[in-house]
N, C-alpha and C positions, 0 to 999 in steps of 0.2 A: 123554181130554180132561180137561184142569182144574177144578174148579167154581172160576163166578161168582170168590168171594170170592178163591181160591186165584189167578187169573187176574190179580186186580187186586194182588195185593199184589207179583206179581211183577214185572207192570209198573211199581207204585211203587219196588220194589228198582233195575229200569232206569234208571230215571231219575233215581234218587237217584244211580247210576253213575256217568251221563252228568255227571250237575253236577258231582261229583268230581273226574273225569277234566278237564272243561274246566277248572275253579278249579286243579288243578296243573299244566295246559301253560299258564293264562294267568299264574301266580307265576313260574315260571321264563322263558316269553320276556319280562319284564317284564327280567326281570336280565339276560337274552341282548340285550337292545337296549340296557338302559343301559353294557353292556361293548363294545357292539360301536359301538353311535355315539357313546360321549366319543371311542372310538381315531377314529372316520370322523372328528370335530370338530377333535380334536386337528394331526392329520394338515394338515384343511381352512386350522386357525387358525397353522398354524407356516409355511402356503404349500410344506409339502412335495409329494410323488404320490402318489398312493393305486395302490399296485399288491399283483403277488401277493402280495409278502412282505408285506405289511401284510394283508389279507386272510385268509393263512395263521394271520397272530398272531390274530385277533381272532377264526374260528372256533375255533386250539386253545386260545385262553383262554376261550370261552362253553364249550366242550365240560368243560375240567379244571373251571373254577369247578361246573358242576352236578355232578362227580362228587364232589369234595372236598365240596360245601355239603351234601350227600348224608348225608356221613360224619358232619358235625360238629353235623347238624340245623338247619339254616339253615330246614331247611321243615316242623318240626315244627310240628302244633299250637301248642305253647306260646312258640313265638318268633314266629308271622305271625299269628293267629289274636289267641290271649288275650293275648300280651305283646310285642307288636311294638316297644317299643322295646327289649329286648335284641337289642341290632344287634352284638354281640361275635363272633357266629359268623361273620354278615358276611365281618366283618376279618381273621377265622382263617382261612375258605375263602380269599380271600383271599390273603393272605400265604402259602399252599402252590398256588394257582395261579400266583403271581406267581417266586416260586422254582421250581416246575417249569419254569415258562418259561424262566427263564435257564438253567435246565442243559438245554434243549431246543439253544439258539439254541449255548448253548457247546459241546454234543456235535456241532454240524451249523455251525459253526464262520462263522455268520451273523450275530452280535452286530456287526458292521459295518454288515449291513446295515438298520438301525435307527436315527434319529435317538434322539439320548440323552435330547433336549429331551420330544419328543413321547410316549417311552415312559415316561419320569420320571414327566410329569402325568401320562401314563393312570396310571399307576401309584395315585397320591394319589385323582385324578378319579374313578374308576371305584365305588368304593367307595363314598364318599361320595355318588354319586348311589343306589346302590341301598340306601343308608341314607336319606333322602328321600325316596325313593318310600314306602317304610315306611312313616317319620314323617305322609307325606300322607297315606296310605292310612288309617294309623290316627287321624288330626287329620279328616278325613272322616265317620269312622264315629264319632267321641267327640259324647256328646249332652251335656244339660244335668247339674248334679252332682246324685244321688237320692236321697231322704227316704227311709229305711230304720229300722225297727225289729227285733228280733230276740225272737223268742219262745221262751225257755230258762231257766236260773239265771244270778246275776249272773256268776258267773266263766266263764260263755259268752258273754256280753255283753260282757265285758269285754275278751276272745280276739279275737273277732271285731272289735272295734272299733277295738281294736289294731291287727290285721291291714291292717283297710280303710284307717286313716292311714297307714300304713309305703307300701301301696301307689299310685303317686301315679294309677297306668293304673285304677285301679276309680270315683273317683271317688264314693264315696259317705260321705253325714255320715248317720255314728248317731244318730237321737235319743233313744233309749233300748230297753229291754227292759219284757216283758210275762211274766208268769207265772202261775200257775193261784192261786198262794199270795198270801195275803195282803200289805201293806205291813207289818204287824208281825210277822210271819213272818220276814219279810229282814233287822227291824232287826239284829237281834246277826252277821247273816252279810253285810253290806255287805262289796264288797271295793272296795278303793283306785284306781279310776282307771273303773272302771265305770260305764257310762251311764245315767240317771237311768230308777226303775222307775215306769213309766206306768200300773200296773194289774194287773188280770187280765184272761183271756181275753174273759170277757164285755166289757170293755172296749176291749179289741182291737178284737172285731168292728165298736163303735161306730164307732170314730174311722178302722177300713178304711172303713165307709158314708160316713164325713164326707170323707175323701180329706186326711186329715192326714199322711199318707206316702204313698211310694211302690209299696214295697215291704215283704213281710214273709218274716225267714231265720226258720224254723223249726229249732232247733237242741235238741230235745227227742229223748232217746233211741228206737232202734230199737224197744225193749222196751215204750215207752209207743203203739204202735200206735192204740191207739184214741183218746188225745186228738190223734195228730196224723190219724186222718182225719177228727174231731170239726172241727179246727181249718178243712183243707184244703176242707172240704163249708159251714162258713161263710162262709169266703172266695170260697167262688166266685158267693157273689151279691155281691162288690161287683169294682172294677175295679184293683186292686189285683195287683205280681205277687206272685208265691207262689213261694220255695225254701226246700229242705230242706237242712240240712246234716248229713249224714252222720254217723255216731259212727266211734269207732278204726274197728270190725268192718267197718262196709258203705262205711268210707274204702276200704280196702282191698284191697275186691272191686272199687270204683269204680275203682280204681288199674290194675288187670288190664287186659289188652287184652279188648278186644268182639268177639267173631266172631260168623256163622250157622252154625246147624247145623241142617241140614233143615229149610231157610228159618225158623228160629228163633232169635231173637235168645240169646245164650251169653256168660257170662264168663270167659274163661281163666285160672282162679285160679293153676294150678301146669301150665307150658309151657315146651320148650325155644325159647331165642330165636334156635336154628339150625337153623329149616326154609325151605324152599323156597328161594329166591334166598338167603337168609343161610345156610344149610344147605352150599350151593358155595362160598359164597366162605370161608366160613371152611375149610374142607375145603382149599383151594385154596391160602390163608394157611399151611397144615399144610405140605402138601406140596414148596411152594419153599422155605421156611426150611427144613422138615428136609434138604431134599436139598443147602441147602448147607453147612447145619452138618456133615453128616454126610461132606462134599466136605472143607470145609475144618479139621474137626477129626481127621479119621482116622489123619494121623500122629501129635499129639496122644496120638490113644486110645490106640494102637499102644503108646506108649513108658509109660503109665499101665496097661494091660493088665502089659507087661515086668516093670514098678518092682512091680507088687503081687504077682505069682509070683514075683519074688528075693526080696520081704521077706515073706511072711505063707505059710503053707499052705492049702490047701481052693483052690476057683475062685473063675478071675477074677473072673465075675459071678455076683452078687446077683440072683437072682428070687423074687417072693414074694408072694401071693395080694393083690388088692386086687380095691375097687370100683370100675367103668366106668361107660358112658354107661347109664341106666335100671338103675345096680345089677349089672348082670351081671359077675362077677369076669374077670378076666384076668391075667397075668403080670407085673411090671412087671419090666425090668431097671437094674440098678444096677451101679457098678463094689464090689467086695467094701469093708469098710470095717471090719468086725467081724471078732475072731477066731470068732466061732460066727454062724452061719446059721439064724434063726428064722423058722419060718413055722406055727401053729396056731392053737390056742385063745385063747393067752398069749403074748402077747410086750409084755415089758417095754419103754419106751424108751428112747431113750438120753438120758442125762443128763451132768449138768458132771460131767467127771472119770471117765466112764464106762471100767471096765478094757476091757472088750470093743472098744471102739474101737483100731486102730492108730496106730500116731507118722503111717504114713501117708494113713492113712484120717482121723486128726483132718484133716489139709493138707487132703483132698479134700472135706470136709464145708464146713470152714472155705468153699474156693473153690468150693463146687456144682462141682466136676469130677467128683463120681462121679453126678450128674446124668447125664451125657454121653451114655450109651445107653439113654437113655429116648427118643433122637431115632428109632431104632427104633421102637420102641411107636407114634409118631407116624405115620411111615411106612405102619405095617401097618392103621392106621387107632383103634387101642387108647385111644390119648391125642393131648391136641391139646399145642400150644407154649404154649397160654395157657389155663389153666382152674383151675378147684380143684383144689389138691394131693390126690392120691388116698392113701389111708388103708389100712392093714393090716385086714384084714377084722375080726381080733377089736378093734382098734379101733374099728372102723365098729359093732361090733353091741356093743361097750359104749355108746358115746356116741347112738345112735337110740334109746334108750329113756331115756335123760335129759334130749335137747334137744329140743323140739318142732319140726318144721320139717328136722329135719338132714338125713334124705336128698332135701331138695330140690335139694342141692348137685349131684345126681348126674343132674341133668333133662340135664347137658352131660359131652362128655366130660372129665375129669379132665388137667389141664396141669401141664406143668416147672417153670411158673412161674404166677402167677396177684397179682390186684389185694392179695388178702392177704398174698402175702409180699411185696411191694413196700411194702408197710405197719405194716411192722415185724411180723408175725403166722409168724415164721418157727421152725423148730425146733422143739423139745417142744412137748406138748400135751397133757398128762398130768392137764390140772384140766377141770371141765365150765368154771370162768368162760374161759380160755386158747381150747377148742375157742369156745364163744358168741363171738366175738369173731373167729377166724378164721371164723366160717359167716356171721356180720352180714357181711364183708368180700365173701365169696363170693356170698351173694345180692344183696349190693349190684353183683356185677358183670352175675351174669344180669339184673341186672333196666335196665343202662345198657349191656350189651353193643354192641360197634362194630368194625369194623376201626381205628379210629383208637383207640380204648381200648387194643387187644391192642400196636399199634405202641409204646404210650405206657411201656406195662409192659415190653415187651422195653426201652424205651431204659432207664429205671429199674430193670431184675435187676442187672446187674452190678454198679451201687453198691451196691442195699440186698445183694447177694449177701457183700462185701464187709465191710460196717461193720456188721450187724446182730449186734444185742449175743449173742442165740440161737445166729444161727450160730457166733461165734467163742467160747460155750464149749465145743463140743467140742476 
C-alpha cells in the first residue's frame, strides 16, 4: 500500500489529468461546433436542405480540421494559452481542410451536390468564427494593465522592457529597475532606453510593502543564489507577485519538455522527438514515400546503375560506414561517384574541382541522383527521408570534439534530406564554422519537428537540390 503522502500526490496527478484531458476536448469541440454550425447556418440562411451530403461535409471537415490543426499547433500552449491572438495556424489548418475537401468531393465526383453559395461562406465564415472565440476567450481572461518592476542591471531592464512593449497580449508598463548597487554605481553604465533605477533592494522591499507595483521580475543570475532567495523570502511578506527570469543556462532547461519519472517531476534536456505516437507516424512517413520512390524510380536507377559500369570501373554502389539513430554505425548506400572508394580513419572530402569525382558522378552530385538508394536504408529502417544528413564516421569523430552539442544530431535517425540542406547548408563541410551552422540547422529541426515540417522540406529538396551553389561545384 502507498503511504499517506505518496497517496495524495497521486491523486493530485489524477486530477491534474482530469482537468487536462477536459480543457482539450472542450478547445476542440469548441472549433467542432463552430465548423459545424456556420455550415448548419449557412445551409438554414440560403433556405437550402440540410441533408446527408451536408452532414457528411461538416463531420469530414470537423474530423480533417482537428487532424491538420494537430500538425500546424493550433493547440499548442503558445497559441491558446500565452498567445491566442496568433490565429495564423487557424487559417493554415484551415486552408488544407478546405482543399482536402475539394479533392474529396472531386475524387467522389459530388461537387454538384453542394450549393456553391453556402460552401463559399462556410468557406470564409468558419474560420473567422473560430478566430473570435479566441479573441473572446482571450478579451475574457485580459485583466487590468500591471505595475511592474524588474530587479537586475540596467541592460536587463532595458531587455525586458523592451520586450513587454513590443508585446501588446502582456500588458504590462515598467516603471523601472532596482539593484543591489548604488545610484552612482550605474551613473557611467546608463544604457539608452532603459527604465528609471528606483533604488536598491532594501528599497524594493519598502515600496513592495507600500504596493507601488504590481509585480516584481527578478532577472538576477542563477549564480547569485543567495540574493535572489534573500529577495524572494522578503517578498513574501508583502502582496506582491514574484517571478524569476531565467539566465541563457536555466532558459534552456526551461525550453525542454517536462515529464515524470517515478512520480518525479524531470526535464528532458536531450530527447528523440520520435517516440511514442510520433515514433509511428514518422516510421510510417518512411515507409510510404520510400516505397514509392523506390516504385517509381527503379527504372531510373536501373539505367544510372548502366550509365556508371559503361563509364567508370569498381561498383555500382557506394557504401560506407556512418552514424545512425543513438550513434550506432550502419552502411549507407550511394550510387558510385568517385573513381576511389573511401571508407576509414581518413577520408578527405570532396571539393570544387575534385579529380576523384567523375564527368558522371559531378551530373549525379549536381542532381542528388546518386542519393537514390539511400531510399533502401529507409526501408530497412537505417535512415529516415527527412533527418540529418549522416556523416562519415571519421568525420563524425573529428568534429564531436570540436562542437559542443554535435552528437545530438543523432537523438534521430539520419535523412536524404533534412531542414539544413534546404537551407543552403549543402555539400562540404570541411571547416568547424561550415559543420556549426549545419548542426544549428539540425537541432533547430529536432527541436520544431512535425509531419507538416518533413512535407515542407521534401516540397523544397528539389529546388534547393538544384541551385545550391555547394552542390553545383562538383
Amino acid at each position: 500500500m502507498l503511504p499517506p503522502t505518496a497517496r495524495t500526490l497521486a491523486a493530485a496527478d489524477a486530477r491534474r489529468g482530469v482537468t487536462r484531458f477536459l480543457g482539450f476536448l472542450a478547445i476542440r469541440a469548441q472549433d467542432g461546433a463552430a465548423i459545424f454550425g456556420i455550415l448548419w447556418a449557412m445551409v438554414a440562411a440560403y433556405d437550402a436542405t440540410w441533408n446527408s451530403d451536408y452532414l457528411i461535409a461538416a463531420v469530414a471537415a470537423v474530423g480533417l480540421f482537428l487532424v491538420f490543426a494537430e500538425g500546424v499547433g493550433v493547440y499548442r500552449c503558445e497559441n491558446v494559452a500565452v498567445s491566442p491572438l496568433l490565429l495564423s495556424p487557424v487559417a493554415n489548418a484551415w486552408m488544407w481542410t478546405g482543399l482536402a475537401l475539394f479533392v474529396l468531393a472531386w475524387m467522389t465526383k459530388t461537387t454538384s451536390d453542394y450549393s456553391r453559395v453556402v460552401v463559399g461562406v462556410w468557406m470564409f465564415a468558419a474560420p473567422l468564427a473560430m478566430m473570435s472565440i479566441r479573441i473572446c476567450r482571450y478579451r475574457l481572461r485580459q485583466g487590468p494593465r500591471e505595475r511592474v518592476v524588474v530587479v537586475g542591471s540596467p541592460q536587463q531592464a532595458e531587455e525586458f522592457g523592451r520586450m513587454a512593449a513590443s508585446t501588446a497580449v502582456a500588458r504590462l508598463d515598467v516603471l523601472g529597475f532596482f539593484d543591489a548597487e548604488a545610484r552612482s554605481k550605474r551613473a557611467n553604465g546608463a544604457v539608452d532606453g532603459a527604465p528609471p533605477f528606483l533604488g536598491n533592494l532594501d528599497s524594493l522591499i519598502a515600496q513592495a510593502r507600500a504596493r507601488t507595483f504590481d509585480a516584481v521580475y527578478l532577472a538576477l543570475p542563477m549564480a547569485e543564489e543567495a540574493a535572489i532567495r534573500h529577495v524572494v523570502e522578503e517578498l513574501a511578506d508583502t502582496t506582491v507577485s514574484v517571478y524569476v527570469l531565467p539566465d541563457a543556462v536555466i532558459r534552456d532547461l526551461l525550453n525542454s519538455r517536462w515529464t515524470t519519472v517515478a512520480r518525479q517531476p524531470a526535464v528532458a534536456v536531450f530527447e528523440s522527438p520520435h517516440q511514442g505516437v510520433n515514433g509511428v507516424a514518422k516510421r510510417l512517413e518512411d515507409l510510404v514515400i520510400g516505397v514509392l520512390v523506390v516504385i517509381v524510380a527503379a527504372i531510373p536507377m536501373l539505367v544510372i546503375a548502366a550509365a556508371i559500369k559503361a563509364t567508370s570501373r569498381g561498383p555500382v554502389i557506394f557504401n560506407q560506414r556512418r552514424y545512425g539513430l543513438d550513434g550506432r554505425e550502419f552502411l549507407i548506400r550511394k550510387f558510385s561517384t568517385m573513381s576511389v572508394h573511401q571508407d576509414g580513419d581518413r577520408i578527405p572530402q570532396a571539393r570544387v574541382g575534385d579529380p576523384r569525382v567523375t564527368p558522371l558522378g559531378r551530373f549525379l552530385r549536381r542532381s542528388s541522383l546518386d542519393e537514390l538508394p539511400q531510399f533502401f536504408n529507409v526501408l530497412r529502417g537505417d535512415m529516415s527521408v527527412v533527418g540529418p544528413r549522416p556523416h562519415a564516421v571519421a568525420h563524425n569523430e573529428h568534429f564531436r570534439d570540436r562542437i559542443p552539442g554535435y552528437m545530438r544530431r543523432h537523438k534521430i535517425r539520419p535523412g536524404i534530406t533534412g531542414w539544413a540542406q534546404v537551407n543552403g547548408w549543402r555539400g562540404a563541410t570541411d571547416t568547424v564554422e561550415l559543420m556549426e551552422g549545419r548542426l544549428q540547422c539540425d537541432l533547430w529541426y529536432l527541436r520544431n519537428w512535425s509531419i507538416w515540417l518533413d512535407l515542407e522540406i521534401l516540397l523544397r529538396t528539389p529546388w534547393a537540390a538544384w541551385i545550391a551553389h555547394r552542390a553545383k561545384a562538383f
